[in-house]
Every structure is written in C-alpha cells, then in structure tokens.
N, C-alpha and C positions, 0 to 999 in steps of 0.2 A: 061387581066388586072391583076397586082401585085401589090396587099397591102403589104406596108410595115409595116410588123406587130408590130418591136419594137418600131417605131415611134409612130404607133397607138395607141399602150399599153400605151405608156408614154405621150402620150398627153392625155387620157381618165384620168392617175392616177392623173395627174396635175388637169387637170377639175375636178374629184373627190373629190381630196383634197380640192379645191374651196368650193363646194357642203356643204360639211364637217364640214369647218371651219364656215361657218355661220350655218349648223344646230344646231353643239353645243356651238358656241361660241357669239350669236347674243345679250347675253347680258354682254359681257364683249366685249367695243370698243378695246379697246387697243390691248387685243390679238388677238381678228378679225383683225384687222389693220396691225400689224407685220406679221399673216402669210397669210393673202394676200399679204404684201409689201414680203413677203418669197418667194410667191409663183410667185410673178412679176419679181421677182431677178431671179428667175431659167426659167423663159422664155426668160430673154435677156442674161441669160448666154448661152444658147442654140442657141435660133433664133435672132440675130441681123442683117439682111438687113434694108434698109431703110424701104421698104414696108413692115414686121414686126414694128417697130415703130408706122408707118404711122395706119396699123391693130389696135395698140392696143391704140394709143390716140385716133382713133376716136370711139373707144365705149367707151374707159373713158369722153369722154365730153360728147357725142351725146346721150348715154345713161341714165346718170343724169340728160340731162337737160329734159331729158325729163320724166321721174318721178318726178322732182320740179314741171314743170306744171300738172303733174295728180295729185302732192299731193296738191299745190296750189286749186287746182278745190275740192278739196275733193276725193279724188278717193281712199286713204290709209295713215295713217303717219306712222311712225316710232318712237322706242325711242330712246331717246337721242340724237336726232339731232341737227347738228351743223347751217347748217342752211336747214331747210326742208327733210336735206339728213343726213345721218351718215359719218363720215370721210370717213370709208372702201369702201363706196356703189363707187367710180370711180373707183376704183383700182381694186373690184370686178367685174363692168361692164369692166376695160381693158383687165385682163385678162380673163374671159369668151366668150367677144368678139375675142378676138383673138386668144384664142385654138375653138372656133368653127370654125373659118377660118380653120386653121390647121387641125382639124380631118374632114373637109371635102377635101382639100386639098389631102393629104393622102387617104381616100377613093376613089376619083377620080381618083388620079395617076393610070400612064399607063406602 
C-alpha cells in the first residue's frame, strides 16, 4: 500500500485549517463564515467530480439537521444563531464531511 503523502498533508491542512477557524474565531460569524466559504472554495477548486459534490452536500444538510434536532431537544445551543444553527455550522459540516472522506480515501488507496 502507497499513501500519497502530498495529498494527505493537504487534506489534513485543510481540515486543520477548519479546526482553527472555529477555535479562534467562533465568536466572530462573519469571519467564521468567509473562511469556511475560503475554505469550501479550495476543495472545489481541487476536488470537483460529481461524487465530490454529492460528499460535501450531504454533510452540509444531514449534519445540521441533525444538531437542530439535538438543540431543539436541548442537547446544546449556540450563540448567535440564525435559526437554531449558526450560518457557518453547514458549510463547516460540508467541508469536514467531505475531507474525512478524502483522508480516508487516501489512507486506503493502493
């Protein structure tokens, strides 16, 4: 088995950068929100097949909805939510979801 290591590095920096942007920036929507939308820009300038696509809207939907119903129940809120959610919180579930596909992807290959 052959990891491709620069692909790896670079999907780990992207998910890092992810990581990042909401540890420091979770009280400021705005800038959360542009470098996630940053950081969603540089996974379709990369990876565009459909099944990319396909990867990263379904953890932008299927992800939120499903934190509206654990916050709905009480399970945690958020501040400044727009409704239940924070703008960024889809765009963060799309691309998180779909660079884990990716770095395991890549660990797999053969």
């Amino acid at each position: 088995m052959k990891i491709k290591t620069a692909d790896l590095f670079f999907e780990i920096v992207v998910y890092l950068f992810c990581i990042l942007l909401v540890a420091f920036f979770w009280r400021n929507s705005f800038v959360l929100t542009t470098g996630v939308l940053i950081a969603s820009a540089i996974i379709f300038i990369k990876w565009h097949r459909k099944k990319d696509f396909i990867y990263y809207f379904v953890a932008f939907f299927l992800g939120p909805i499903g934190e509206v119903i654990a916050i709905y129940f009480g399970a945690w809120q958020y501040i400044k939510p727009l409704y239940l959610i924070p703008v960024w919180l889809p765009f963060l579930w799309g691309a998180a979801g779909f660079l884990l596909v990716k770095i395991s992807e890549t660990l797999s290959s053969e």
